[in-house]
C-alpha positions as CSV (number, residue, x, y, z in Angstrom):
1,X,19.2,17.9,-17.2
2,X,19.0,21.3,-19.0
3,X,18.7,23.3,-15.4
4,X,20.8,21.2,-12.8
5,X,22.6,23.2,-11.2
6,X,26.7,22.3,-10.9
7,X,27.2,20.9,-7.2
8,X,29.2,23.7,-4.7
9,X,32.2,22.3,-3.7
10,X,31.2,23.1,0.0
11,X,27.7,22.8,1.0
12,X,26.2,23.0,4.2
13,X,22.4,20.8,5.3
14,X,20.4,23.7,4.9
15,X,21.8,25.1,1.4
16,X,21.7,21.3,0.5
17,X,17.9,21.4,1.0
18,X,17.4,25.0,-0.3
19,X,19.3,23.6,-3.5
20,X,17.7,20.8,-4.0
21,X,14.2,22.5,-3.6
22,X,14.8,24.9,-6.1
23,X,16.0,21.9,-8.4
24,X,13.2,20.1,-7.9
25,X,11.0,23.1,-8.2
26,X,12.0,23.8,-11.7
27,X,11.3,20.2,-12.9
28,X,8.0,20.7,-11.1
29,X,7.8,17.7,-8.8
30,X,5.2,17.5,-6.5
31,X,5.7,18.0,-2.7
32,X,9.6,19.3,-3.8
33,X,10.3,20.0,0.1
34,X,9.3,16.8,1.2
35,X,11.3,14.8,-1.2
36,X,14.6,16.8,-0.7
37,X,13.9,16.0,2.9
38,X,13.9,12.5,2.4
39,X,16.7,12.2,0.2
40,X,18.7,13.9,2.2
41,X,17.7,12.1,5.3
42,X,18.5,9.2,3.5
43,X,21.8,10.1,2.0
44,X,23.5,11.2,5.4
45,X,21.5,8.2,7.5
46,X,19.8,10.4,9.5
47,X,16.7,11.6,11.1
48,X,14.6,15.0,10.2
49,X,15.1,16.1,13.8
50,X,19.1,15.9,13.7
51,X,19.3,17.5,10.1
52,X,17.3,20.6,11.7
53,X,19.3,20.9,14.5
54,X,22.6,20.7,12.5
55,X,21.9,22.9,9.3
56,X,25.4,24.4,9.5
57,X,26.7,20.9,9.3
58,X,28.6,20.7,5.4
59,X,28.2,17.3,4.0
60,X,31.8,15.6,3.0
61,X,32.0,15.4,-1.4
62,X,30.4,11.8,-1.3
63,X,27.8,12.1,0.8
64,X,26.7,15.6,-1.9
65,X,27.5,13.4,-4.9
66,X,25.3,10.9,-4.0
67,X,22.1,13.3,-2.5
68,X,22.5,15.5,-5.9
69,X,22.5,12.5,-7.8
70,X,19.4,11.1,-5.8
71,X,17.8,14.7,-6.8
72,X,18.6,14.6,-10.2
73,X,17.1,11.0,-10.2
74,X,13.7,12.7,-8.6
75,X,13.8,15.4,-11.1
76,X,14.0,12.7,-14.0
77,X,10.5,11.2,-12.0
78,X,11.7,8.5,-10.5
79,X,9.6,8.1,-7.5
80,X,11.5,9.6,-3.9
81,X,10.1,5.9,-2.3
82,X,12.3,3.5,-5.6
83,X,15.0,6.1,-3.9
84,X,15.1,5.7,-0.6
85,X,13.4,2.2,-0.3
86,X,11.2,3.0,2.1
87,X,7.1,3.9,2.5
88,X,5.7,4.6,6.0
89,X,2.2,3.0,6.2
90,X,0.0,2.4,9.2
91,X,3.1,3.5,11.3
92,X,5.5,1.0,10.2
93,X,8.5,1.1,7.8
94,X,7.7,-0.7,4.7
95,X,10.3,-2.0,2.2
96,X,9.4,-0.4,-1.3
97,X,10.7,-1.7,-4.4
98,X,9.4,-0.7,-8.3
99,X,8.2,-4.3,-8.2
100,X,5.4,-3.3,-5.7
101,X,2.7,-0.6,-5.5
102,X,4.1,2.5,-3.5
103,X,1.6,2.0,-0.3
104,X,-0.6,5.4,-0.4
105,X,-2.1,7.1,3.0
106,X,-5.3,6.5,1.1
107,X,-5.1,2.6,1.8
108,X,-4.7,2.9,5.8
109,X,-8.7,3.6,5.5
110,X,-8.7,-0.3,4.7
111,X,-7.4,-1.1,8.0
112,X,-9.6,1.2,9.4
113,X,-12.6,-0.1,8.4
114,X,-11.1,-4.0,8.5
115,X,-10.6,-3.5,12.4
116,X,-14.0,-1.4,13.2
117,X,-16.0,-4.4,11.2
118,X,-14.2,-7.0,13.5
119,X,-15.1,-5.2,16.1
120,X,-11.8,-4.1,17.0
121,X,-11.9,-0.2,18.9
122,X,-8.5,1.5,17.8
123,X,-8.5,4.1,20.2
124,X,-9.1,1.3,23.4
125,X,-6.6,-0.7,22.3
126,X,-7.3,-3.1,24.7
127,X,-10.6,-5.3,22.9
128,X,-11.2,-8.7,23.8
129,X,-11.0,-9.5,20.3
130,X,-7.3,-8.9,20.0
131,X,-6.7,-12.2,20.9
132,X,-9.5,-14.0,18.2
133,X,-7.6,-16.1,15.8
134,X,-9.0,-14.2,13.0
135,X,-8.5,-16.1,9.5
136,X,-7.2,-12.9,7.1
137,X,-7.0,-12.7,3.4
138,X,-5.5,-10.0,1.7
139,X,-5.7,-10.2,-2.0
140,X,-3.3,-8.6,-4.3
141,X,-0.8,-8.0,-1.4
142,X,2.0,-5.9,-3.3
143,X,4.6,-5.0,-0.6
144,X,2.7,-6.9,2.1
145,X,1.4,-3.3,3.8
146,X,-2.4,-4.5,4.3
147,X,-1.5,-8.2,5.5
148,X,1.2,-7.0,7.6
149,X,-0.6,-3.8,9.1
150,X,-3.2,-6.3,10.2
151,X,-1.5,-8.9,11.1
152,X,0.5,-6.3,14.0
153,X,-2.8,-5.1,14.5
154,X,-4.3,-8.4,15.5
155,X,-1.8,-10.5,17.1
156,X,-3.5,-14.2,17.0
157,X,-4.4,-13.9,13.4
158,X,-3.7,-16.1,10.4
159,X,-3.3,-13.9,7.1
160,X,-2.9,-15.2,3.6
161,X,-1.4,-12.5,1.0
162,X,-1.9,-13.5,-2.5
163,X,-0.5,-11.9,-5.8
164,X,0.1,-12.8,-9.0
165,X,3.6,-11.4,-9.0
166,X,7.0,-13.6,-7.1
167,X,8.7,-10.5,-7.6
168,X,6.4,-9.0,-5.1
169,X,5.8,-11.5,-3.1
170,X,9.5,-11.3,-2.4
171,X,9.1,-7.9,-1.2
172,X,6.0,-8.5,1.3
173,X,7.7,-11.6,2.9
174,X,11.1,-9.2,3.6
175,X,8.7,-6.6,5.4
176,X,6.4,-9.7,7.3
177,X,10.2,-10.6,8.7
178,X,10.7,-7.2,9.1
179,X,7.8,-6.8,11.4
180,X,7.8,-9.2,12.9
181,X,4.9,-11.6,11.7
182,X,6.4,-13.9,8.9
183,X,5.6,-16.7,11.1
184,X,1.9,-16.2,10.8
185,X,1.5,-15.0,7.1
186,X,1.6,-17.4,4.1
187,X,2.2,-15.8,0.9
188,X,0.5,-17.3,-2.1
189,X,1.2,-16.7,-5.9
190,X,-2.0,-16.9,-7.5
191,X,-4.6,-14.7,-9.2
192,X,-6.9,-13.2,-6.8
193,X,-8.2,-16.3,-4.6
194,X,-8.4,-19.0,-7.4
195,X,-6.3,-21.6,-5.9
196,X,-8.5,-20.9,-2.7
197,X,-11.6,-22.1,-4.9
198,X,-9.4,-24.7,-7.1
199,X,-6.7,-26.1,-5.4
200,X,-6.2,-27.9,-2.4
201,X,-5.7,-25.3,0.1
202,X,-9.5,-25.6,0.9
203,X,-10.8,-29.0,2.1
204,X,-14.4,-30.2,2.6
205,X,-14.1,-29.5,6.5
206,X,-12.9,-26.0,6.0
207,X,-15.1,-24.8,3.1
208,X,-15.3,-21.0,4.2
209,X,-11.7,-20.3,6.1
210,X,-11.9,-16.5,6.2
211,X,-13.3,-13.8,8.3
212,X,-12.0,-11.1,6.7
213,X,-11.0,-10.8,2.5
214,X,-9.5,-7.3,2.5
215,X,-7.9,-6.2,-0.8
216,X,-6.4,-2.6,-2.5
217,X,-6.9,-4.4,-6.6
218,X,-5.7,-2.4,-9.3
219,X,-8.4,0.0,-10.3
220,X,-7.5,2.0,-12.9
221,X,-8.5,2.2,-16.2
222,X,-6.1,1.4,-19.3
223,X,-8.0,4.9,-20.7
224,X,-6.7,6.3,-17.7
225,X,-2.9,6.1,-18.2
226,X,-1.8,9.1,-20.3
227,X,-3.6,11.1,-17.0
228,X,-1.6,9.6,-14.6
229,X,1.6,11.4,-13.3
230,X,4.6,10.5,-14.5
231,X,6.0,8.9,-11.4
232,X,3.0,6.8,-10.9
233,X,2.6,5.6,-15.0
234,X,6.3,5.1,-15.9
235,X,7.6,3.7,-12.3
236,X,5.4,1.6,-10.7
237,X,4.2,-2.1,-11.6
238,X,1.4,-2.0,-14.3
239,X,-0.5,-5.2,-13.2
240,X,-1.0,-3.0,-9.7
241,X,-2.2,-0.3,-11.3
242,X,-4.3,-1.0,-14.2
243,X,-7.8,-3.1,-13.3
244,X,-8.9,-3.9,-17.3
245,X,-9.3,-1.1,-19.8
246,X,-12.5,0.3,-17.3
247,X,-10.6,0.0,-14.3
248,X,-13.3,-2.0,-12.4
249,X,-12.7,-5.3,-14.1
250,X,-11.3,-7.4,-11.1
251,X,-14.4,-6.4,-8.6
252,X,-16.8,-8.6,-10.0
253,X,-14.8,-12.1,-9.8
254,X,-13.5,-10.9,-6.8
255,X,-16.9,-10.4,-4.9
256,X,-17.7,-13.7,-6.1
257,X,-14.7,-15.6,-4.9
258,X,-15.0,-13.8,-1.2
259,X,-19.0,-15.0,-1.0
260,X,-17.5,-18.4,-1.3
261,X,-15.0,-18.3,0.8
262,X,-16.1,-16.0,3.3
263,X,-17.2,-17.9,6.9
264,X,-21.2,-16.6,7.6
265,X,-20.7,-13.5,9.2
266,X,-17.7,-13.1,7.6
267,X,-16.7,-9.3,6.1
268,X,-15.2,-8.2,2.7
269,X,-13.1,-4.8,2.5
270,X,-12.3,-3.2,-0.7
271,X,-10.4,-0.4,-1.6
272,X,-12.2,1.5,-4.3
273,X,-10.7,3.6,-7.1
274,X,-12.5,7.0,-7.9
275,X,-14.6,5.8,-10.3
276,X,-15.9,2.3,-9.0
277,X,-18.0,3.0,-5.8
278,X,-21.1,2.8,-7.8
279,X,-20.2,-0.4,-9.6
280,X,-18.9,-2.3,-6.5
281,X,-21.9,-1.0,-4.5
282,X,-24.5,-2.8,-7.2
283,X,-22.6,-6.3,-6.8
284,X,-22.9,-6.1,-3.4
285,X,-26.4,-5.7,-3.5
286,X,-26.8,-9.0,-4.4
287,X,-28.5,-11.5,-1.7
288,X,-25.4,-13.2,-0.4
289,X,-24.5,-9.6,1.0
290,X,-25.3,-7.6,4.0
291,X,-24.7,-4.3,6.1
292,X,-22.8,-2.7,2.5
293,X,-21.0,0.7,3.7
294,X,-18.8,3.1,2.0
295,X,-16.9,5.0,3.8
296,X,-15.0,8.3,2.5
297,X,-11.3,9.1,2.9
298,X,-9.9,12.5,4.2
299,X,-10.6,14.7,0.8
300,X,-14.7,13.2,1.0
301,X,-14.0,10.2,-2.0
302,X,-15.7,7.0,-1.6
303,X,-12.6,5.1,-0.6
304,X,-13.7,1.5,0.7
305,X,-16.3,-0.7,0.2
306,X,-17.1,-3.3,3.4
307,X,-20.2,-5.9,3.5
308,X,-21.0,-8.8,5.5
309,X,-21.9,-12.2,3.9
310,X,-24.9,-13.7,4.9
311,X,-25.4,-16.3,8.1
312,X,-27.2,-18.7,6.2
């Protein structure tokens, strides 16, 4: 790159991260001291708390080569999580590949409002719903962050993560193992819920198998792209991030597949993307829907759509 700087030939942690700041800085990444952080923290294989008690420390020649490469990579856009491997979401580690959606902060307000519509209490920890064998859905898992997050969350539940990419399945079933709960998470390659409705997963006794459908679908608009940032449009899987040319394509056929296969009293959770709350609120609207909320994230967006489908 036209401004790297040439690598010291002795360089302690904290000129490291002063360096690699100021790199970053110029290329204008976003959140430059978090990134350099990470990197680091990933290039010596340790901890934020050890690399601010040891700033004097100097890193040996291959453990700089490899950081200032890693910087140079994040200067060229290439996401800091496709670096490291890693996302944190819900409190867990997540594996992170450019096959899968980088899990966002935003998301965790899925869980949220999945657990308070069970009737789970997050802050008593201790509701005697814990132990329901919930029947989970989450549609268009990606790295497996909303199936797993609930499925640590809830520990007798049954969760089926769909997508329509192996790649990613792949990815979701490391970080179930990872976690702990591959044994009670099926992942399914299919669009949305169609071999749900189609196949033979469903049987005549077990028309409606889920209480909860919870889903993040891509929700961006095609028209969308050339405002995206370039970490986000040239790095990360386009089928996650682009939901038709509108962006609010998949809602409809997805509402429609989760009022048939929702139990009665059952509850749908969407994710919503910054344009589709009104959209998503009018479909469910419609009679085979009750109790619709949307509930806002941190900044005041309408981030998550959640309704019940009717008892009868």
């Amino acid at each position: 790159m036209s401004h790297q700087s040439p690598i010291a030939n002795h360089q302690s942690i904290i000129t490291a991260l002063r360096d690699g700041i100021a790199q970053l800085e110029r290329e204008h990444v976003p959140s430059a001291g978090l990134a350099v952080e990470l990197l680091l923290m990933h290039a010596l294989g340790r901890d934020r708390a050890w690399i601010y008690a040891h700033p004097e420390v100097e890193l040996d020649a291959a453990t700089r080569e490899h950081y200032f490469l890693l910087i140079a990579r994040r200067a060229s856009g290439v996401p800091t999580q496709h670096l490291t491997g890693h996302q944190e979401f819900w409190g867990l580690d997540f594996e992170v590949t450019p096959d899968v959606l980088i899990p966002r902060p935003e998301t965790e307000h899925v869980i949220e409002v999945a657990l308070e519509r069970l009737g789970i209490a997050l802050e008593a920890g201790s509701s005697s719903r814990l132990g329901q064998e919930f029947r989970i859905a989450d549609v268009g898992t990606g790295s497996g962050c909303i199936a797993v997050a609930l499925a640590h969350e809830l520990p007798a539940a049954r969760v089926v993560a769909t997508d329509i990419s192996s790649a990613a399945l792949e990815v979701a079933r490391r970080n179930a193992t990872r976690h702990g709960v591959s044994a009670r998470v099926d992942f399914v390659e299919c669009n949305l819920l169609d071999l749900f409705l189609h196949g033979s997963r469903v049987t005549s006794h077990d028309p409606r198998p889920f209480d909860l459908i919870a889903s993040n679908p891509p929700y961006i608009g095609r028209w969308e792209a050339a405002t995206l940032a370039r970490e986000v449009r040239e790095h990360e899987p386009q089928a996650a991030l682009y939901g038709g040319e509108e962006g609010t394509e998949i809602y409809a056929p997805l509402i429609a597949q989760a009022a048939a296969l929702l139990k009665p009293g059952g509850v749908l959770v969407l994710e919503l993307g910054h344009t589709s709350a009104e959209q998503v609120s009018l479909l469910l609207e419609a009679p085979e829907w009750i109790s619709l909320a949307i509930s806002n994230d941190l900044a005041g967006i309408p981030r998550v759509a959640s309704a019940q489908r009717i008892s009868n």
